[in-house]
C-alpha positions as CSV (number, residue, x, y, z in Angstrom):
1,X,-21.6,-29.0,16.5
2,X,-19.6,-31.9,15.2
3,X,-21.0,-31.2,11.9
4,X,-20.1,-27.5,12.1
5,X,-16.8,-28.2,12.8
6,X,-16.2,-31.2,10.2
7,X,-17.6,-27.9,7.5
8,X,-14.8,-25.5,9.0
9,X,-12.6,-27.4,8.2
10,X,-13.0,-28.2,5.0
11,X,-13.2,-24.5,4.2
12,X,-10.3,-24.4,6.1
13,X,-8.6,-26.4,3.5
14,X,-9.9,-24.8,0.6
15,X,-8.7,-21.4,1.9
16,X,-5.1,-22.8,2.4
17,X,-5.8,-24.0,-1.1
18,X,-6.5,-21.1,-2.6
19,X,-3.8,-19.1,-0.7
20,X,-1.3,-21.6,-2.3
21,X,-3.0,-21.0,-5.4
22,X,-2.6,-17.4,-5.9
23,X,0.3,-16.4,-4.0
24,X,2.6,-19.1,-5.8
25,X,1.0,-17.4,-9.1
26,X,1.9,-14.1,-8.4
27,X,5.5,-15.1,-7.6
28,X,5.9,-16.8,-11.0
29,X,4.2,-13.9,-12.8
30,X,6.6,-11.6,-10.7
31,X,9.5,-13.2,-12.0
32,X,8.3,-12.5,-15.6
33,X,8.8,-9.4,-15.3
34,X,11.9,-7.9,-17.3
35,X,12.6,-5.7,-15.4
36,X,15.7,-6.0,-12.5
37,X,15.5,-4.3,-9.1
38,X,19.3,-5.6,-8.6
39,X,20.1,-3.5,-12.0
40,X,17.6,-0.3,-11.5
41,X,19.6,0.3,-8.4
42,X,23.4,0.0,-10.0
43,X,22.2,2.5,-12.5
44,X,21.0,5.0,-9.9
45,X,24.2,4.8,-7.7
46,X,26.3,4.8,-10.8
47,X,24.3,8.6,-12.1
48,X,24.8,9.3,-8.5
49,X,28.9,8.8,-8.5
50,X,31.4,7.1,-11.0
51,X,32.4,3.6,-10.2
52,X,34.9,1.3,-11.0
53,X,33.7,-2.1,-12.9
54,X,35.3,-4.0,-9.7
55,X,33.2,-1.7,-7.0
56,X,29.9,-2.1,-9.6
57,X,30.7,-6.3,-10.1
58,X,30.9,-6.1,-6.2
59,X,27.5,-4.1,-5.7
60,X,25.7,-6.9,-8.1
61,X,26.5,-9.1,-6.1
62,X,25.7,-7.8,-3.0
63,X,22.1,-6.7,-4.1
64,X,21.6,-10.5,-6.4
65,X,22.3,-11.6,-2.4
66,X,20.4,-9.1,-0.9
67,X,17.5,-9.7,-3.2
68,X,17.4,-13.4,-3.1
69,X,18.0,-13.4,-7.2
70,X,21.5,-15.2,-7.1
71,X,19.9,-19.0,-6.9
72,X,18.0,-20.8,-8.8
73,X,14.4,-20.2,-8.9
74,X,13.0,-23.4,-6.7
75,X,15.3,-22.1,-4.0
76,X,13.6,-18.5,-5.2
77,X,10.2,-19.9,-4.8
78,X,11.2,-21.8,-1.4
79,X,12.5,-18.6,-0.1
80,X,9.7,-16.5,-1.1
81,X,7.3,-18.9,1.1
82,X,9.4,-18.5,4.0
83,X,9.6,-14.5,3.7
84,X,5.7,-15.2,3.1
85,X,5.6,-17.2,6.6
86,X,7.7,-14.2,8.6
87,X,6.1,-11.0,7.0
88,X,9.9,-10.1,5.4
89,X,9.6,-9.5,1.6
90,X,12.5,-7.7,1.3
91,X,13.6,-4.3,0.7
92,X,11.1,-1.9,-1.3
93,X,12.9,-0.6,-4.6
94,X,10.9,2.7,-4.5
95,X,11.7,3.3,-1.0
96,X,15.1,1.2,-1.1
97,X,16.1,0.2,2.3
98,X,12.9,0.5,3.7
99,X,11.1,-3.1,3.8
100,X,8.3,-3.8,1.1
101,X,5.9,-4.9,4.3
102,X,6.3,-1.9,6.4
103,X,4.8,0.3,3.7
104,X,2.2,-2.1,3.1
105,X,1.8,-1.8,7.1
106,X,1.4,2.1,6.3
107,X,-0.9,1.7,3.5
108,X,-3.0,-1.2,4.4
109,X,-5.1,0.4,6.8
110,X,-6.4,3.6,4.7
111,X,-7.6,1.0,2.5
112,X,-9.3,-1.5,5.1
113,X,-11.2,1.1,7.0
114,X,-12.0,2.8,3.7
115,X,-13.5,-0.5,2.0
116,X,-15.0,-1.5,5.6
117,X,-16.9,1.2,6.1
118,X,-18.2,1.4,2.6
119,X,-18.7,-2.3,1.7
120,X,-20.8,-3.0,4.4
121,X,-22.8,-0.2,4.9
122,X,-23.7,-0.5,1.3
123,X,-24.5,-3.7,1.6
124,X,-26.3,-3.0,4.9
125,X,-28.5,-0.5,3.5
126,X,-29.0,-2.1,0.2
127,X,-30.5,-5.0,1.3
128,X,-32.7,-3.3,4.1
129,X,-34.3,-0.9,1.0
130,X,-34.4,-3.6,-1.3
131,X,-36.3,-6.5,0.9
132,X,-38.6,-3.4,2.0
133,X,-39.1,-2.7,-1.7
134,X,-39.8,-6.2,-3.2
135,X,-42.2,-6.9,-0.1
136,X,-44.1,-3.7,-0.2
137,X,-44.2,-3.3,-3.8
138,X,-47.4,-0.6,-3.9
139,X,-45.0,1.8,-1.7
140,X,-44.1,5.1,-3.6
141,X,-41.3,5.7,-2.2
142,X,-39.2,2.7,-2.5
143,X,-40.7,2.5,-6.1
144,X,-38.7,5.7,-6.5
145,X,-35.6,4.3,-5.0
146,X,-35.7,2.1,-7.6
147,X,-35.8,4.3,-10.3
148,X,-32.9,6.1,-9.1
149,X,-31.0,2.7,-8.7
150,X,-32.0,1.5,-11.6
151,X,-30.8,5.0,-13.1
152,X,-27.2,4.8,-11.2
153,X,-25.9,1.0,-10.9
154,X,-25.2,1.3,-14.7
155,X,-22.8,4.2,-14.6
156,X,-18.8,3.2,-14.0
157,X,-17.4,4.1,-10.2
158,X,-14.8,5.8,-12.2
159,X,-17.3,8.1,-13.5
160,X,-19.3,8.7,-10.8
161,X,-15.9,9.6,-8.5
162,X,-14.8,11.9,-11.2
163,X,-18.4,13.5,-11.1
164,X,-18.1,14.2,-7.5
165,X,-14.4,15.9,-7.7
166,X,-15.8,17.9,-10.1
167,X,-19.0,18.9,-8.0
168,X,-17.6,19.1,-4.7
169,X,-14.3,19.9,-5.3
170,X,-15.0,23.1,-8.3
171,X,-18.1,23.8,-8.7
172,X,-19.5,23.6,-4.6
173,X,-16.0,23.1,-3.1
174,X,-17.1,21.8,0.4
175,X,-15.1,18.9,0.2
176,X,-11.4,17.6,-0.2
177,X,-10.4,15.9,-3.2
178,X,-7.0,14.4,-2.7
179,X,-5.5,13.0,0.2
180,X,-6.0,11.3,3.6
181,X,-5.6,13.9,5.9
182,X,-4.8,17.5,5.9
183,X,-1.3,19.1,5.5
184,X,-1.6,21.2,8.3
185,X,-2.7,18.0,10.5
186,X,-0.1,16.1,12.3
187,X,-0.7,12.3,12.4
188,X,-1.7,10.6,15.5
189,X,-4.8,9.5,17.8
190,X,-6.0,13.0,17.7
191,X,-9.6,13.5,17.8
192,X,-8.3,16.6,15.5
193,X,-6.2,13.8,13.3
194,X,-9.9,11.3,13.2
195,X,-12.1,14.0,12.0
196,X,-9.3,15.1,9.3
197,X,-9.3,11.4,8.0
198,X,-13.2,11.0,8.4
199,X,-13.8,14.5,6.1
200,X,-11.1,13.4,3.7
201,X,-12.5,9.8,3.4
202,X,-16.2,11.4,2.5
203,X,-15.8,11.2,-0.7
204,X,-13.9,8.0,-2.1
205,X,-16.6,6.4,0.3
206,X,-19.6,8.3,-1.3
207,X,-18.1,7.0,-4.7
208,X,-18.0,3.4,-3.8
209,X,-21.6,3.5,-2.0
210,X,-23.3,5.1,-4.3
211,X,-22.3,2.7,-7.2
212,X,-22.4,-0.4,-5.1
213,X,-26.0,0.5,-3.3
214,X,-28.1,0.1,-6.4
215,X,-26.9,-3.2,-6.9
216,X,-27.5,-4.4,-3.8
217,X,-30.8,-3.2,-4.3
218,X,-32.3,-4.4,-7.2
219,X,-30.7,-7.7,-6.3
220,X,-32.7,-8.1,-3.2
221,X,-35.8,-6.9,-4.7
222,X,-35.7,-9.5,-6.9
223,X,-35.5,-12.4,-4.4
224,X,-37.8,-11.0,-2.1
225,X,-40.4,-10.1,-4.8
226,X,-39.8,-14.1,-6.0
227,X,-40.2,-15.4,-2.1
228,X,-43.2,-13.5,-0.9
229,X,-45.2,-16.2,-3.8
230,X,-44.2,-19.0,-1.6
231,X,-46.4,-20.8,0.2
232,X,-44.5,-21.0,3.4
233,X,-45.2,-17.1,3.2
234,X,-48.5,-17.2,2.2
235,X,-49.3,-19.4,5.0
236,X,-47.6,-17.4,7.5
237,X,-49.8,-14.5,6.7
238,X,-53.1,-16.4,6.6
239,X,-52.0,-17.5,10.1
240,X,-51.7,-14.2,11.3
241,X,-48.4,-14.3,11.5
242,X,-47.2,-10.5,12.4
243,X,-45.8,-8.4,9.7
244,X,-42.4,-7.4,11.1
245,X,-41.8,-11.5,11.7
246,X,-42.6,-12.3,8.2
247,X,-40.6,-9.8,6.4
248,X,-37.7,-10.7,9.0
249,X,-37.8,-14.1,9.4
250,X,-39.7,-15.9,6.3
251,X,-38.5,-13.4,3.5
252,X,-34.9,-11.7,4.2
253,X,-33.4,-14.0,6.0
254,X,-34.0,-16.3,3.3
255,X,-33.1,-13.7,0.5
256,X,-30.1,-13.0,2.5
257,X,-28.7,-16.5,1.7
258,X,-27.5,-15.9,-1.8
259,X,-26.4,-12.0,-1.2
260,X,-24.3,-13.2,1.4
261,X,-22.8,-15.3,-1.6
262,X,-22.7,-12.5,-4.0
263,X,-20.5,-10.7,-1.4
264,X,-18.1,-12.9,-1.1
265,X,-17.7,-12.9,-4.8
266,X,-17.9,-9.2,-4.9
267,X,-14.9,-9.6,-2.6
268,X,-12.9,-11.0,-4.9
269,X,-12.9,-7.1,-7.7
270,X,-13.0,-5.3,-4.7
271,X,-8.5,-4.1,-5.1
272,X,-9.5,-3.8,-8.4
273,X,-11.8,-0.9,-7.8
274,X,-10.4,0.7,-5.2
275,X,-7.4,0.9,-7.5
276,X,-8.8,3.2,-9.4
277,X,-10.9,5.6,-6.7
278,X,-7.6,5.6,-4.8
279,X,-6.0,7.3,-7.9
280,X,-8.5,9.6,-8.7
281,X,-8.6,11.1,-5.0
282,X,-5.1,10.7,-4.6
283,X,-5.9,8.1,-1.3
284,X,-3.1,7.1,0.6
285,X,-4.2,3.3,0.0
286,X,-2.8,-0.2,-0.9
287,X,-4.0,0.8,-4.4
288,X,-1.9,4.0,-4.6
289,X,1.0,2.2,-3.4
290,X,0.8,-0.9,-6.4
291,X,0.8,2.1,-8.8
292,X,3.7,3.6,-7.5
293,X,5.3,0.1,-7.4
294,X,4.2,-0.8,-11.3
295,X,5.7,2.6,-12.2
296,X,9.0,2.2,-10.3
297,X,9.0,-1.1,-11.5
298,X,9.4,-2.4,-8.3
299,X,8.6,-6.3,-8.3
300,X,9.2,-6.8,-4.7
301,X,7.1,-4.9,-3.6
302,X,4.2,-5.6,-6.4
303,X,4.4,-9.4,-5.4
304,X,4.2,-8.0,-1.9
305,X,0.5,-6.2,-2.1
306,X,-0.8,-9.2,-4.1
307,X,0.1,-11.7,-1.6
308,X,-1.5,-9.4,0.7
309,X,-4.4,-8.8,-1.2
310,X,-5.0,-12.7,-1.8
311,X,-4.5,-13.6,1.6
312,X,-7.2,-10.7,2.9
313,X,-10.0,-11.9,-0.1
314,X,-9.0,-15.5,0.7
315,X,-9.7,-14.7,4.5
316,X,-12.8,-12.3,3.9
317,X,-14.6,-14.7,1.9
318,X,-13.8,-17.8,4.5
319,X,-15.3,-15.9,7.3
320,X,-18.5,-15.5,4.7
321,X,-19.1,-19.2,4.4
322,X,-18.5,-19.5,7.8
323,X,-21.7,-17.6,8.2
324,X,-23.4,-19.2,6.0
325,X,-24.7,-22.5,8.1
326,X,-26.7,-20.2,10.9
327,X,-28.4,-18.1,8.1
328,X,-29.7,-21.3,6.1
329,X,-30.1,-24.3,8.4
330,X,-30.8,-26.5,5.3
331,X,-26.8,-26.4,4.7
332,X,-25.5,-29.9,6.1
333,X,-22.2,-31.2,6.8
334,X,-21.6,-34.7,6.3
């Protein structure tokens, strides 16, 4: 137990590490950018109404204070940690007054339950077919899994999401294309508001399992079809070891090992794609809402959804390693 502990908390410090890392690097990039939320505002209340130079110097400086832009950029970068610390980024420019974080708040869980679901139950299900596949390797039907894996883990996400609008959304139109809920649904924790969400989130889900499953697959297959030559295996069955133990025990539990890796490395693209299906299906996600925010040129809130997204990979992948010890008991903490 002492050892476990002494390995948590070095991860622990790596994860504070890398939160440091790439939250202070997405400040510093934000404040590259050339564009001003303090002056996109001035020139949308002075289209609004005419101003005199004394009421616009006045507004500058009001929104320079508002905005934390009127000192110099240590005290910037000292003040960003502590709006980092409390959850206060500041005011949203698309949605000026409303705060950067409580949109995130909004967004943040179409996004989780929508990767949640998907992430793991590909990974779930890849890893079941593809240690079933590399172990029984004369089976016909999980050789023709993996001709349709190998057929599909090549093709974008994009593609295949656009593939589906077009066949379930024209040509068989069974399914919604756009949106998180229907129009006519009211919000809420209605079991009429749940299956709205559920039906809407078919498809961005389909999208992201069907593209991630084959990799998961042929990954899997791979180790298992290398660790059924061992001779730990080969001994197990000459014992008389029972199947079901062998494939459970001796083979994917030890394949599991570096899968559980690749997903927490897979972890780190996973904004990155969900970007993309979130546009394509019009998904009321954290990846709709950076969009929006790189189109309004809104910085604030862009700096926002990184440090968000950092902190949740950051914390994902922790909890990974954390895992890591009970599934391979030849990891030791000195």
């Amino acid at each position: 137990m002492k050892g476990y502990l002494i390995f948590v908390f070095k991860r622990l410090l790596q994860l504070a590490a890398v939160v440091f890392a790439g939250t202070s690097l997405a400040f510093f990039i934000a404040k590259l950018s050339p564009i001003s939320a303090v002056e996109t505002i001035i020139a949308r209340v002075s289209n609004q109404s005419s101003m005199s130079p004394t009421a616009i110097a006045s507004l500058r400086a009001t929104y320079e204070e508002l905005f934390g832009v009127n000192m110099p950029l240590f005290e910037q970068y000292l003040n960003f940690w502590v709006r980092l610390f409390t959850g206060d980024f500041g005011p949203s420019l698309i949605a000026y007054p409303t705060p950067a974080m409580e949109l995130i708040m909004l967004a943040l869980p179409w996004t989780a339950g929508l990767l949640l679901v998907s992430i793991v139950f590909t990974w779930i299900l890849g890893n079941i077919l593809g240690g079933l596949a590399g172990y029984y390797q004369n089976s016909r039907v999980l050789k023709g899994v993996g001709i349709v894996a190998i057929g599909i883990q090549p093709i974008p996400y994009y593609i295949v999401a656009f593939l589906m609008v077009i066949v379930f959304g024209y040509l068989w139109p069974v399914l919604p294309i756009s949106g998180g809920f229907a129009m006519n649904v009211r919000p809420g924790w209605s079991l009429q508001f749940v299956l709205s969400v559920l039906h809407h989130a078919i498809l961005p889900a389909l999208s992201l399992v069907i593209t991630g499953l084959g990799l998961w697959f042929l990954g899997m297959r791979s180790l298992v079809s290398n660790i059924i030559t061992e001779d730990y295996v080969t001994y197990a069955e000459l014992a008389g070891v029972k199947e079901g133990r062998i494939v459970s025990s001796y083979v994917i539990r030890n394949a599991l090992v570096p899968q559980l890796t690749a997903l927490a490395m897979a972890l780190g693209q996973i904004f990155s794609g969900t970007i993309i299906t979130e546009q394509v299906f019009a998904y009321p996600g954290l990846g709709s809402l950076l969009i929006r925010a790189v189109n309004g040129g809104d910085t604030t809130l862009v700096l926002a959804v990184s440090c968000i997204s950092v902190i949740a990979v950051a914390t994902a992948i922790f909890l990974i390693d954390l895992v890591h010890p009970f599934l391979d008991p030849r990891i030791r903490v000195s």
